[in-house]
PDBQT receptor file of N, H, CA, C and O in Angstrom, charges set to zero:
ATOM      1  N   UNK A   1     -85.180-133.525 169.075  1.00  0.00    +0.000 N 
ATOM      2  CA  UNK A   1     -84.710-134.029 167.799  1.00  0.00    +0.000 C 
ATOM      3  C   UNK A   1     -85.362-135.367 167.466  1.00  0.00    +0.000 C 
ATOM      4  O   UNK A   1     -85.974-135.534 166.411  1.00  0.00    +0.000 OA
ATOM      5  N   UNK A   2     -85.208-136.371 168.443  1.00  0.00    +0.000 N 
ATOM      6  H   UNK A   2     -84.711-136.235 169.300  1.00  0.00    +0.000 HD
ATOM      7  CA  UNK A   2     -86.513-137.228 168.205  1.00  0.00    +0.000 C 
ATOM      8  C   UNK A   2     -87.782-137.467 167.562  1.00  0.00    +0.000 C 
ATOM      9  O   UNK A   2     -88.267-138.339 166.840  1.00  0.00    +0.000 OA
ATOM     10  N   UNK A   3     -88.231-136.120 168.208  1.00  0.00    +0.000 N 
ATOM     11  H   UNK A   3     -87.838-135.412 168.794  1.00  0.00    +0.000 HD
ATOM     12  CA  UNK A   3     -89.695-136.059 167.846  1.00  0.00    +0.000 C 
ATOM     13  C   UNK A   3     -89.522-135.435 166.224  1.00  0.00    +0.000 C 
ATOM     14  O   UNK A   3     -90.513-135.757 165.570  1.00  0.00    +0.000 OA
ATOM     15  N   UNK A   4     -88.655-134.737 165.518  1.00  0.00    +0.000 N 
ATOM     16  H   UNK A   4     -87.849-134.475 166.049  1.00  0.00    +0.000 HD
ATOM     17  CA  UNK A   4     -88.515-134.344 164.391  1.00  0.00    +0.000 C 
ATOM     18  C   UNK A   4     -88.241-135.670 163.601  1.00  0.00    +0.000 C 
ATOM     19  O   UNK A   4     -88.820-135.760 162.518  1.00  0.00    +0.000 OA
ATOM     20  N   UNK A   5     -87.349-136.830 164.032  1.00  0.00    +0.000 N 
ATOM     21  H   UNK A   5     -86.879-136.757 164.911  1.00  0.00    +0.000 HD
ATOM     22  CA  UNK A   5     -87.068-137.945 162.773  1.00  0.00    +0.000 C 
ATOM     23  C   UNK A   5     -88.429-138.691 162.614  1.00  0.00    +0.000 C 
ATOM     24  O   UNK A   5     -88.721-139.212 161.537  1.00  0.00    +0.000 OA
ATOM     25  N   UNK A   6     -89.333-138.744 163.789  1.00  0.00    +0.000 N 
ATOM     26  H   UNK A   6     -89.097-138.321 164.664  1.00  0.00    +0.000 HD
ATOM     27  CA  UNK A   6     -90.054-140.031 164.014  1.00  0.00    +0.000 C 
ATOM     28  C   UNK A   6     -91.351-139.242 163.215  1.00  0.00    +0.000 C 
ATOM     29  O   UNK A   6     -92.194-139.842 162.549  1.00  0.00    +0.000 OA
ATOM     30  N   UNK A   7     -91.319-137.838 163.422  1.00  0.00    +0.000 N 
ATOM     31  H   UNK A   7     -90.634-137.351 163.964  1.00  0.00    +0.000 HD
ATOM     32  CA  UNK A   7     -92.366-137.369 162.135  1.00  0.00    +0.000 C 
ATOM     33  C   UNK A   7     -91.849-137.269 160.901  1.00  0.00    +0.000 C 
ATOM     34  O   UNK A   7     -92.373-137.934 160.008  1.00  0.00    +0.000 OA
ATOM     35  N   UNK A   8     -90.814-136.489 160.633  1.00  0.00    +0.000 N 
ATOM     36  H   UNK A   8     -90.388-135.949 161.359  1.00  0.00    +0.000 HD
ATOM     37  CA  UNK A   8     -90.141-137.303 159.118  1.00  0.00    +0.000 C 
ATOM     38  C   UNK A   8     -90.315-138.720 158.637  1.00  0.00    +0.000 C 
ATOM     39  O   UNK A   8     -90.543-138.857 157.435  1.00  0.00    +0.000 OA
ATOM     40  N   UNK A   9     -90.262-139.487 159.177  1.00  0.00    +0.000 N 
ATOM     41  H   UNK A   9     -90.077-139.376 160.153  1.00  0.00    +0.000 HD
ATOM     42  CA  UNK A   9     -90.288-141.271 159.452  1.00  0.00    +0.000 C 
ATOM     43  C   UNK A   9     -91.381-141.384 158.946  1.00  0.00    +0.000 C 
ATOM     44  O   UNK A   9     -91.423-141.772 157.779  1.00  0.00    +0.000 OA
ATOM     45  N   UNK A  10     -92.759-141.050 159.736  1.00  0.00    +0.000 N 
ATOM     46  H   UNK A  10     -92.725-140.735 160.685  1.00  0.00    +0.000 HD
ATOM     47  CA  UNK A  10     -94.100-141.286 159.436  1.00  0.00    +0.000 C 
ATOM     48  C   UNK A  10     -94.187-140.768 158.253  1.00  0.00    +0.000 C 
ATOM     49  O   UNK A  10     -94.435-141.610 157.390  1.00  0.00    +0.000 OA
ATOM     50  N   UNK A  11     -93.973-138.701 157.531  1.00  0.00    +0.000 N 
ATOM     51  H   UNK A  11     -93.771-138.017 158.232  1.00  0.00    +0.000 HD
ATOM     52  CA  UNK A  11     -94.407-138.441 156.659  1.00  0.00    +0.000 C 
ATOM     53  C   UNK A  11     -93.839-139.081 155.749  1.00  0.00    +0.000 C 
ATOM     54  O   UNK A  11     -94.384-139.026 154.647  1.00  0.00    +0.000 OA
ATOM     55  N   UNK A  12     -92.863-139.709 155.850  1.00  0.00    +0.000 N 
ATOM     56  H   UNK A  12     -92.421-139.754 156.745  1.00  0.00    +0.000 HD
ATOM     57  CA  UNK A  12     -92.369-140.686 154.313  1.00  0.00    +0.000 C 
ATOM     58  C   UNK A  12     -92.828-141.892 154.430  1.00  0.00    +0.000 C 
ATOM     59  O   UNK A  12     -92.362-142.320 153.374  1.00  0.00    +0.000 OA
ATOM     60  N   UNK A  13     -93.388-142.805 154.889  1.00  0.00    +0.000 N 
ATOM     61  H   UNK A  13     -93.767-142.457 155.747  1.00  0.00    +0.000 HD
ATOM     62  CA  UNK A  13     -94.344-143.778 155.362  1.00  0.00    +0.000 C 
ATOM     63  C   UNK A  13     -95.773-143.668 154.814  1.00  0.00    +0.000 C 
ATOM     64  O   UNK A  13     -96.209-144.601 154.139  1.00  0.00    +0.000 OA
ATOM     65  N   UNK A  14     -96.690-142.360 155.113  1.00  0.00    +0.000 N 
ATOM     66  H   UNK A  14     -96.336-141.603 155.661  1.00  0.00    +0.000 HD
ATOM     67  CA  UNK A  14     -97.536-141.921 154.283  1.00  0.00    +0.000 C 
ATOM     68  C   UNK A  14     -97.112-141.388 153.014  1.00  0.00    +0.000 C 
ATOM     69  O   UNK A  14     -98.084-141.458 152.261  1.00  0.00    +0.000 OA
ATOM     70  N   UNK A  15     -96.373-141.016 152.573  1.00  0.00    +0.000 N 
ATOM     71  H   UNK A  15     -95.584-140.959 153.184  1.00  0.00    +0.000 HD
ATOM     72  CA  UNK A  15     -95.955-140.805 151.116  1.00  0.00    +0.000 C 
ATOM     73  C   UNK A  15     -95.745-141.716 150.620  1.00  0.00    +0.000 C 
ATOM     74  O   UNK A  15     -95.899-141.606 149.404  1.00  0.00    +0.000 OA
ATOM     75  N   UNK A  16     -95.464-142.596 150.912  1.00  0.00    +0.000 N 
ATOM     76  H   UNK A  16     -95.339-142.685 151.900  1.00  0.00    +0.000 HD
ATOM     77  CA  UNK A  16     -95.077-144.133 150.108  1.00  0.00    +0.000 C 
ATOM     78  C   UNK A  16     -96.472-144.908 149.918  1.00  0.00    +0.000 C 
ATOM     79  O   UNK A  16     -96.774-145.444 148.852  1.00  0.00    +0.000 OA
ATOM     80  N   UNK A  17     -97.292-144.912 151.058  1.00  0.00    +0.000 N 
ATOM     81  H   UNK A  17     -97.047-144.476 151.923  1.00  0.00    +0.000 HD
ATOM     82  CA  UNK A  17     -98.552-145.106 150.771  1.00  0.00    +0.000 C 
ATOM     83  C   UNK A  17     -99.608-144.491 149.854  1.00  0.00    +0.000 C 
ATOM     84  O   UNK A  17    -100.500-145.017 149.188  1.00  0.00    +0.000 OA
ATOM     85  N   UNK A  18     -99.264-143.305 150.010  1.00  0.00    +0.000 N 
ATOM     86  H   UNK A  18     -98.540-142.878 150.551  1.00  0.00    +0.000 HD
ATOM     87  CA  UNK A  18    -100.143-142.555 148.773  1.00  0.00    +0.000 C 
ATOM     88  C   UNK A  18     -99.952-142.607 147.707  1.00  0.00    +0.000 C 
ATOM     89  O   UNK A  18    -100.827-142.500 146.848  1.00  0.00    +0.000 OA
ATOM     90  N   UNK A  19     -98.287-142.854 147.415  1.00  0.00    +0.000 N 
ATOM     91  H   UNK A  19     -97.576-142.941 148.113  1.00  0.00    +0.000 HD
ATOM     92  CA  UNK A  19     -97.998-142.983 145.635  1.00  0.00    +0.000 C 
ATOM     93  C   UNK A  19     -98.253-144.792 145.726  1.00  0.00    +0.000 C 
ATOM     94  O   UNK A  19     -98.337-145.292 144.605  1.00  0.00    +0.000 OA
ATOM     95  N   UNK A  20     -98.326-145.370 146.402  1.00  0.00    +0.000 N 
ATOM     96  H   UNK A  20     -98.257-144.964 147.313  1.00  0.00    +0.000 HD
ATOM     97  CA  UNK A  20     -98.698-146.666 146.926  1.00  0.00    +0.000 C 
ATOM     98  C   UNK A  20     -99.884-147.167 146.164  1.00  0.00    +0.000 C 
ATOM     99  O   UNK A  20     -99.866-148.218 145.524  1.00  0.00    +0.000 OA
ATOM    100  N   UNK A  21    -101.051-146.265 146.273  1.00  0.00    +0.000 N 
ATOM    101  H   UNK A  21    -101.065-145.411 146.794  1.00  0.00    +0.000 HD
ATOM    102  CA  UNK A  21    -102.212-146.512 146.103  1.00  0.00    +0.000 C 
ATOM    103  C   UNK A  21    -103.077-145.121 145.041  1.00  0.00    +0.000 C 
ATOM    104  O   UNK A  21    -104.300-145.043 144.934  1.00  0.00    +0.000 OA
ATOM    105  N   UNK A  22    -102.134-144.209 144.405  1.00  0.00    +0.000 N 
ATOM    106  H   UNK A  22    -101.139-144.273 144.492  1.00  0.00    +0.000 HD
ATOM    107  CA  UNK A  22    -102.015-143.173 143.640  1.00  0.00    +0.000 C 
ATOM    108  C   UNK A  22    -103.232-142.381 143.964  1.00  0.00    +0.000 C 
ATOM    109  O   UNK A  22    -104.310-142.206 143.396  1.00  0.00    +0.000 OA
ATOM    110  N   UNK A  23    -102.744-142.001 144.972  1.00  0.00    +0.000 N 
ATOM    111  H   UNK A  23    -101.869-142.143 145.434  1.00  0.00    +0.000 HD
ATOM    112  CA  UNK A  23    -103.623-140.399 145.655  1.00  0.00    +0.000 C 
ATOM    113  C   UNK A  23    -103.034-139.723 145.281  1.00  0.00    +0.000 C 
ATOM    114  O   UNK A  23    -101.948-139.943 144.744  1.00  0.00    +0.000 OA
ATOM    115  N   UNK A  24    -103.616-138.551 145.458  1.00  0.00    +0.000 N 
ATOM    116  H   UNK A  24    -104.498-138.373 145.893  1.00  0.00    +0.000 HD
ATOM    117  CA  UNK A  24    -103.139-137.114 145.698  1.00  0.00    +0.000 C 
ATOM    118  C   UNK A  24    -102.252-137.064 147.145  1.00  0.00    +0.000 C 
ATOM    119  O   UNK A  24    -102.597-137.491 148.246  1.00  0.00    +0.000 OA
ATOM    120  N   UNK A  25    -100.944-136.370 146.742  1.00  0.00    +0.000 N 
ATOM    121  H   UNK A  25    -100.663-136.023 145.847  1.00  0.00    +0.000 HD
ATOM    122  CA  UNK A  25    -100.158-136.243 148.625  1.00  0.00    +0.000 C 
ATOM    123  C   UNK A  25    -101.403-135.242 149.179  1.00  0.00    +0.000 C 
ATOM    124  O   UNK A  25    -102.212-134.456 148.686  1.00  0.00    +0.000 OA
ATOM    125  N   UNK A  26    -100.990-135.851 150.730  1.00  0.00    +0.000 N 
ATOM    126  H   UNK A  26    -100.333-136.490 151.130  1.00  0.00    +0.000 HD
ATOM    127  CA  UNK A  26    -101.853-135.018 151.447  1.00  0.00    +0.000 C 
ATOM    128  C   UNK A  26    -101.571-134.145 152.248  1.00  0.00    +0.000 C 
ATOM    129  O   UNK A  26    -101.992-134.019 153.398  1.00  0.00    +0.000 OA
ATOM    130  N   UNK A  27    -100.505-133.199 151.411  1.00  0.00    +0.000 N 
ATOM    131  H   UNK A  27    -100.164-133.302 150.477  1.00  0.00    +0.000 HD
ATOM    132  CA  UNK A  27     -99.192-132.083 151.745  1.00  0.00    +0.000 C 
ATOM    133  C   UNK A  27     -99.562-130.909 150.881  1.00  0.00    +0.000 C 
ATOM    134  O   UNK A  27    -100.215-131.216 149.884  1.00  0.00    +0.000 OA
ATOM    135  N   UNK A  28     -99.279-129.570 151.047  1.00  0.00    +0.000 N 
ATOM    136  H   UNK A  28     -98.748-129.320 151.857  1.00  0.00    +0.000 HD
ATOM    137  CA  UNK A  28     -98.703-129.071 150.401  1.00  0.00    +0.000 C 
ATOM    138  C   UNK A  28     -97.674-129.324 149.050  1.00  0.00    +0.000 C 
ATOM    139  O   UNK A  28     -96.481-129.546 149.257  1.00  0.00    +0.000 OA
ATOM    140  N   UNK A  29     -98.125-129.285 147.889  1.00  0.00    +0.000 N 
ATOM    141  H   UNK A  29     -99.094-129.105 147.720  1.00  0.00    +0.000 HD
ATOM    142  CA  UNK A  29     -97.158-129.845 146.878  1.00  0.00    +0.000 C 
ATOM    143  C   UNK A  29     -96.087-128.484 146.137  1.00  0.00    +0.000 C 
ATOM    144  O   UNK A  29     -95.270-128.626 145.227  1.00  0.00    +0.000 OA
ATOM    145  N   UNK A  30     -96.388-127.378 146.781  1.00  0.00    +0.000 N 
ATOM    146  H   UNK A  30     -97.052-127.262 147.520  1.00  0.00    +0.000 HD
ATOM    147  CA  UNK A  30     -95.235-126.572 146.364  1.00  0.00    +0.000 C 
ATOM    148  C   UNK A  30     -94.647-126.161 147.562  1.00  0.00    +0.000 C 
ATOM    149  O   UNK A  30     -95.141-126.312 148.679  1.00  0.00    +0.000 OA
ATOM    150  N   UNK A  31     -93.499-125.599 147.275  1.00  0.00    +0.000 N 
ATOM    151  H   UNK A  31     -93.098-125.476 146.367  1.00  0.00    +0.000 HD
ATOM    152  CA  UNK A  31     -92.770-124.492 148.715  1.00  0.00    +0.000 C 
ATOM    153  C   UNK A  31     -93.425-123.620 149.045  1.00  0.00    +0.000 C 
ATOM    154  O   UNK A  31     -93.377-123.234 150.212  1.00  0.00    +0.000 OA
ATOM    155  N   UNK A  32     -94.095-123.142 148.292  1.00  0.00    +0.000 N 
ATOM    156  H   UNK A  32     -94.134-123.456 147.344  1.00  0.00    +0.000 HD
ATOM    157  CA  UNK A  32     -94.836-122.030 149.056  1.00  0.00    +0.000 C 
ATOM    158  C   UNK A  32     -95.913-122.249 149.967  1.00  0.00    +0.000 C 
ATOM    159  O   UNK A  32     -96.338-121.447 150.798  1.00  0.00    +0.000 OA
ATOM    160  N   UNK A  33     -96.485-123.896 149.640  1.00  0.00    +0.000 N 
ATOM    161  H   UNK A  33     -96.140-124.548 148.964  1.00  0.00    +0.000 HD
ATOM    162  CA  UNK A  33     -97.872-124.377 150.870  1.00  0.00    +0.000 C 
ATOM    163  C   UNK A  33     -96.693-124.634 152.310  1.00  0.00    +0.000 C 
ATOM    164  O   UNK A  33     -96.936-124.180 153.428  1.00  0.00    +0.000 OA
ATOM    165  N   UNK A  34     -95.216-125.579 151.916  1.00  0.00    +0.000 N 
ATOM    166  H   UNK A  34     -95.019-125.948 151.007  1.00  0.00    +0.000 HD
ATOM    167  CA  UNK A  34     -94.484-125.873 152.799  1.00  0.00    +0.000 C 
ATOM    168  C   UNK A  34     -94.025-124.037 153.776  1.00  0.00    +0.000 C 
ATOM    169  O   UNK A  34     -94.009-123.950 155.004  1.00  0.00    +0.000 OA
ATOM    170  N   UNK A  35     -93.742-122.929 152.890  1.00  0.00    +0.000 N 
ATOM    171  H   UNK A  35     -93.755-123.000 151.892  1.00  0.00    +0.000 HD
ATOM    172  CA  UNK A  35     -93.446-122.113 153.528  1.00  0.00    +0.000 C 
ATOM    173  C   UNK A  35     -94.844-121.533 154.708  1.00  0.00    +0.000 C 
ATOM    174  O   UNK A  35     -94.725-121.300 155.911  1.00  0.00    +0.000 OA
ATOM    175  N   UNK A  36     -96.004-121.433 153.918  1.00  0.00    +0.000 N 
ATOM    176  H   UNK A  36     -96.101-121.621 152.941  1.00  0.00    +0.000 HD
ATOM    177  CA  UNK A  36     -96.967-121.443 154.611  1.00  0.00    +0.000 C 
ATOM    178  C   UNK A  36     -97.233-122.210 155.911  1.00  0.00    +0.000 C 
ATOM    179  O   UNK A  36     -97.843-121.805 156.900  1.00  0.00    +0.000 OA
ATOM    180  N   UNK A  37     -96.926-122.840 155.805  1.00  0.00    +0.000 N 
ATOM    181  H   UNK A  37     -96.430-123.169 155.001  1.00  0.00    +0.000 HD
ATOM    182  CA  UNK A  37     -96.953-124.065 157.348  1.00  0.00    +0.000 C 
ATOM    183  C   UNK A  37     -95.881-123.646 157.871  1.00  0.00    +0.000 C 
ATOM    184  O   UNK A  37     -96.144-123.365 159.040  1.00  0.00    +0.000 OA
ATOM    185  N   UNK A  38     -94.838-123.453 157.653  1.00  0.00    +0.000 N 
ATOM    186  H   UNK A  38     -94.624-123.681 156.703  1.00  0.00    +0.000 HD
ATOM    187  CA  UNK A  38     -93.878-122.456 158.576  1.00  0.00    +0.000 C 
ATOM    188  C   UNK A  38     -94.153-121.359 159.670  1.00  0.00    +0.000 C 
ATOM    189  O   UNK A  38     -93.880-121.171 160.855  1.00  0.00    +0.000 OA
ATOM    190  N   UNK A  39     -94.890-120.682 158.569  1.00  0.00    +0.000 N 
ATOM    191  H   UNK A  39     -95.111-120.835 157.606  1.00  0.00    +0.000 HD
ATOM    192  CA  UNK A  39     -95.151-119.570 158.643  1.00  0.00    +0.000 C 
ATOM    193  C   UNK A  39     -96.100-119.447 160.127  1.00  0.00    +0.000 C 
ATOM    194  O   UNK A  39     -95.768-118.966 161.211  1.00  0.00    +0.000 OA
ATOM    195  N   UNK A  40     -97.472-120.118 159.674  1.00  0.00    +0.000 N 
ATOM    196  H   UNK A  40     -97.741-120.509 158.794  1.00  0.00    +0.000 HD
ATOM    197  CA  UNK A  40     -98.268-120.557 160.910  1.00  0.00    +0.000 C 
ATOM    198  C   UNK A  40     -97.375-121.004 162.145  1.00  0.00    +0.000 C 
ATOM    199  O   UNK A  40     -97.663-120.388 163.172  1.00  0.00    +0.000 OA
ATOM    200  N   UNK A  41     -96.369-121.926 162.275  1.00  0.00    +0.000 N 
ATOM    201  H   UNK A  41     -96.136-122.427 161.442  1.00  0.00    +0.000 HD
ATOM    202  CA  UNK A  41     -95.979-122.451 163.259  1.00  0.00    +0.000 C 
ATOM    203  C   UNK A  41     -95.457-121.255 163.974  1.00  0.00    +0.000 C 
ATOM    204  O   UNK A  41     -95.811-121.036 165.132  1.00  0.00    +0.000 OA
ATOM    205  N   UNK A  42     -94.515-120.358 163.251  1.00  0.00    +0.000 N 
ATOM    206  H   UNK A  42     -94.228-120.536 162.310  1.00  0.00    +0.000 HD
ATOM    207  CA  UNK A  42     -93.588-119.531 163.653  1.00  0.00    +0.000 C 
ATOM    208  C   UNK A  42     -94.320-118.359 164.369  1.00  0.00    +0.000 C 
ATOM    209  O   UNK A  42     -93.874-117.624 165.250  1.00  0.00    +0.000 OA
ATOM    210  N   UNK A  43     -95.380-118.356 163.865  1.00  0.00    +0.000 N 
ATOM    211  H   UNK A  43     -95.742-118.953 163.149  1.00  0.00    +0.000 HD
ATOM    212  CA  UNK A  43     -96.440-117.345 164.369  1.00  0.00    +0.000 C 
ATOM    213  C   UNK A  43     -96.998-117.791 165.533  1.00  0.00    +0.000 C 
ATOM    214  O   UNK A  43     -97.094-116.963 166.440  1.00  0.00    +0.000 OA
ATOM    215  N   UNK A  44     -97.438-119.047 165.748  1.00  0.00    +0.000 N 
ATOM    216  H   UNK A  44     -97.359-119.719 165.011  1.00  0.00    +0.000 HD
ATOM    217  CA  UNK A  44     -97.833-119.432 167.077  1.00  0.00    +0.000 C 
ATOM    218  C   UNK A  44     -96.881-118.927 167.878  1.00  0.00    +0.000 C 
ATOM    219  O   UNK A  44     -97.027-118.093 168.772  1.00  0.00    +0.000 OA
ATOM    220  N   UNK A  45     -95.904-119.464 167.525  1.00  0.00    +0.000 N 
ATOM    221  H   UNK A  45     -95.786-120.141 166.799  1.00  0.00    +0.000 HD
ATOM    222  CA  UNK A  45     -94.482-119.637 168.730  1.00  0.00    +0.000 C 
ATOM    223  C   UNK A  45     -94.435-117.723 169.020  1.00  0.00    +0.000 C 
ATOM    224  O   UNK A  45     -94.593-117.319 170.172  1.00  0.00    +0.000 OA
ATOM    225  N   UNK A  46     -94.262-116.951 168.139  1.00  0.00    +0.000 N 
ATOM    226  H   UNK A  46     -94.133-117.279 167.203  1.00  0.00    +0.000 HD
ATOM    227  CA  UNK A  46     -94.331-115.696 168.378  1.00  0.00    +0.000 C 
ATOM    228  C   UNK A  46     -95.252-115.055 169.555  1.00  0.00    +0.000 C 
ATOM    229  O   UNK A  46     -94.944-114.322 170.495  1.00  0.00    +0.000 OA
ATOM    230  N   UNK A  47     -96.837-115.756 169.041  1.00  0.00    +0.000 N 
ATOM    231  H   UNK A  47     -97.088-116.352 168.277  1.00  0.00    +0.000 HD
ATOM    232  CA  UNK A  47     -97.633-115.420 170.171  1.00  0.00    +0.000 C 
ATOM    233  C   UNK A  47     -98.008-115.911 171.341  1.00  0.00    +0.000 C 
ATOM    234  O   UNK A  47     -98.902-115.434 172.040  1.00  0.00    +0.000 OA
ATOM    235  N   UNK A  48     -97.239-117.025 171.637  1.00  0.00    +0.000 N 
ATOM    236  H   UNK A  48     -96.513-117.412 171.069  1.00  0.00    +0.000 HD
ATOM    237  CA  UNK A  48     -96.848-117.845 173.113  1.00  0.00    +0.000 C 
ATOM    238  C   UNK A  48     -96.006-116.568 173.756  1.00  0.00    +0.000 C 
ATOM    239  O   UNK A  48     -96.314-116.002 174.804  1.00  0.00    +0.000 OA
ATOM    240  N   UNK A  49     -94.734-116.190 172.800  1.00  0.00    +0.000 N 
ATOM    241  H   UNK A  49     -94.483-116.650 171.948  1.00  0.00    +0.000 HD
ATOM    242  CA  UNK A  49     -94.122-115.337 173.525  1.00  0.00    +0.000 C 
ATOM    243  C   UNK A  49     -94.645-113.785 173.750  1.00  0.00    +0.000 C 
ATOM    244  O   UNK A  49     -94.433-113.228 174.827  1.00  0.00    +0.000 OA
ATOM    245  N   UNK A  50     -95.260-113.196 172.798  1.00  0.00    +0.000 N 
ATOM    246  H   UNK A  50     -95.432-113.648 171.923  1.00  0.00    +0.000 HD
ATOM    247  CA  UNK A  50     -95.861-112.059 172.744  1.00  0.00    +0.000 C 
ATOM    248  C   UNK A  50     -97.293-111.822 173.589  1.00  0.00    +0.000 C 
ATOM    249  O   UNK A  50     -97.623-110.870 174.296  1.00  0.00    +0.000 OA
ATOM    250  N   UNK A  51     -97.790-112.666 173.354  1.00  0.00    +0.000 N 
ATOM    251  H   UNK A  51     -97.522-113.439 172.779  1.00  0.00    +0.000 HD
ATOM    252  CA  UNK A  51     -98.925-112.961 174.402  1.00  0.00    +0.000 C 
ATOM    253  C   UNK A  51     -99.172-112.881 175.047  1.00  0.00    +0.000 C 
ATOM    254  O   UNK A  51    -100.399-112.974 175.069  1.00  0.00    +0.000 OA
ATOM    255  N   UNK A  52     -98.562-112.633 176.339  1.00  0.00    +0.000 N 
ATOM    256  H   UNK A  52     -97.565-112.557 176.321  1.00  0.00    +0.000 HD
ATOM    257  CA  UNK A  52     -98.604-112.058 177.769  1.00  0.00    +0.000 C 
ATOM    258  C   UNK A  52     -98.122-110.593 177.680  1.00  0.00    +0.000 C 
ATOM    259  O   UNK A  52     -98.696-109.759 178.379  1.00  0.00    +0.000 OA
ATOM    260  N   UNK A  53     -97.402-110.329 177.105  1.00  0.00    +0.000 N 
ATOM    261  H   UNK A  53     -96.935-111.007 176.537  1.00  0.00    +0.000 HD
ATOM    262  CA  UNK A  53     -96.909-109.138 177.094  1.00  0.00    +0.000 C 
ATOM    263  C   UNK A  53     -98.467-108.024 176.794  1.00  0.00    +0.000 C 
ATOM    264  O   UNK A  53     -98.770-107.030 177.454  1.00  0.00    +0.000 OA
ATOM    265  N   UNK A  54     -99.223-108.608 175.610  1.00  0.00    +0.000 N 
ATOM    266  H   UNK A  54     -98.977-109.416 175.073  1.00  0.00    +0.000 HD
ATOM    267  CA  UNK A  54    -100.331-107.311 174.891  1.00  0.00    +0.000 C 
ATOM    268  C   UNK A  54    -100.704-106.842 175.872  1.00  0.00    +0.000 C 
ATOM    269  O   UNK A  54    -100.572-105.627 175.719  1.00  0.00    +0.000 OA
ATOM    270  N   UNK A  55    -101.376-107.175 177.473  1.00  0.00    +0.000 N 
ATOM    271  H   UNK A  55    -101.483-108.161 177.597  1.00  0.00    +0.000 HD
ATOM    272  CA  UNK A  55    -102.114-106.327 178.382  1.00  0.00    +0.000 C 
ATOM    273  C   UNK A  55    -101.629-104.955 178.570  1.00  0.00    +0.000 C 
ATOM    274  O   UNK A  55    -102.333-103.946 178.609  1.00  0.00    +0.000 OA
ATOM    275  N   UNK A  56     -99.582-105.060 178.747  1.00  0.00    +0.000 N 
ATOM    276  H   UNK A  56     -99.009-105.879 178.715  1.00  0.00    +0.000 HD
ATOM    277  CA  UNK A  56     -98.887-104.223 179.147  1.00  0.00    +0.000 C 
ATOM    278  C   UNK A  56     -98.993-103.491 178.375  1.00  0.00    +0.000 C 
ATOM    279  O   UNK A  56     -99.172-102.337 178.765  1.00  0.00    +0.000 OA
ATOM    280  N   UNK A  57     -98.947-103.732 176.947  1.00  0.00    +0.000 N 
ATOM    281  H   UNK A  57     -98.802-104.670 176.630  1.00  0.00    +0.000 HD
ATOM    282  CA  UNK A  57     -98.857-102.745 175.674  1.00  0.00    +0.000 C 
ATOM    283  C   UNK A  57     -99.917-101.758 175.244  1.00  0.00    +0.000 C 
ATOM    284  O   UNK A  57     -99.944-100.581 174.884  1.00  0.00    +0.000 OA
ATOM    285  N   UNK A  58    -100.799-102.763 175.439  1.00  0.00    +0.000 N 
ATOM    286  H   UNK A  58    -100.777-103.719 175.731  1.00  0.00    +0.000 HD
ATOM    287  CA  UNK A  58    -102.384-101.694 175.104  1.00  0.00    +0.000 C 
ATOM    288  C   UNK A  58    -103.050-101.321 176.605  1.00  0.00    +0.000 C 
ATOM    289  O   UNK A  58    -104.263-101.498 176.721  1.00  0.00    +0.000 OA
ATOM    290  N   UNK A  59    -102.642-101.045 177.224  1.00  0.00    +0.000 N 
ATOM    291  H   UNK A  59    -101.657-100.902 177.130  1.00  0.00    +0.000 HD
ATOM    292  CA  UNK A  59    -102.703-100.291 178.836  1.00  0.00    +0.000 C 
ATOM    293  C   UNK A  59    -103.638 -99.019 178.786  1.00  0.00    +0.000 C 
ATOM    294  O   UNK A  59    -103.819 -98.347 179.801  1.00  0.00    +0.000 OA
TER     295      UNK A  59
């Protein structure tokens, strides 16, 4: 849980800087780029777990 505030922390830190100095965010600016990055993560995590398993499967 830590490690989740202290990156929240930072990404609003760089957001303040960017409208700071009027960039473009350097995010995803709809839900659907945010769902996308989900998406990827959730998929890693899937194939950490699935991943050992394929040898058995395709045998």
């Amino acid at each position: 849980m830590k490690e989740v505030i202290i990156a929240l922390l930072t990404g609003f830190i760089v957001g303040l800087i960017f409208a700071g100095f009027k960039l473009p965010i350097p995010a995803p600016p709809a839900f659907a780029g945010v769902a996308g990055i989900i998406g990827i993560y959730l998929g890693f995590k899937v194939m950490g777990w699935v991943g050992p398993m394929l040898p058995e499967i395709f045998k």
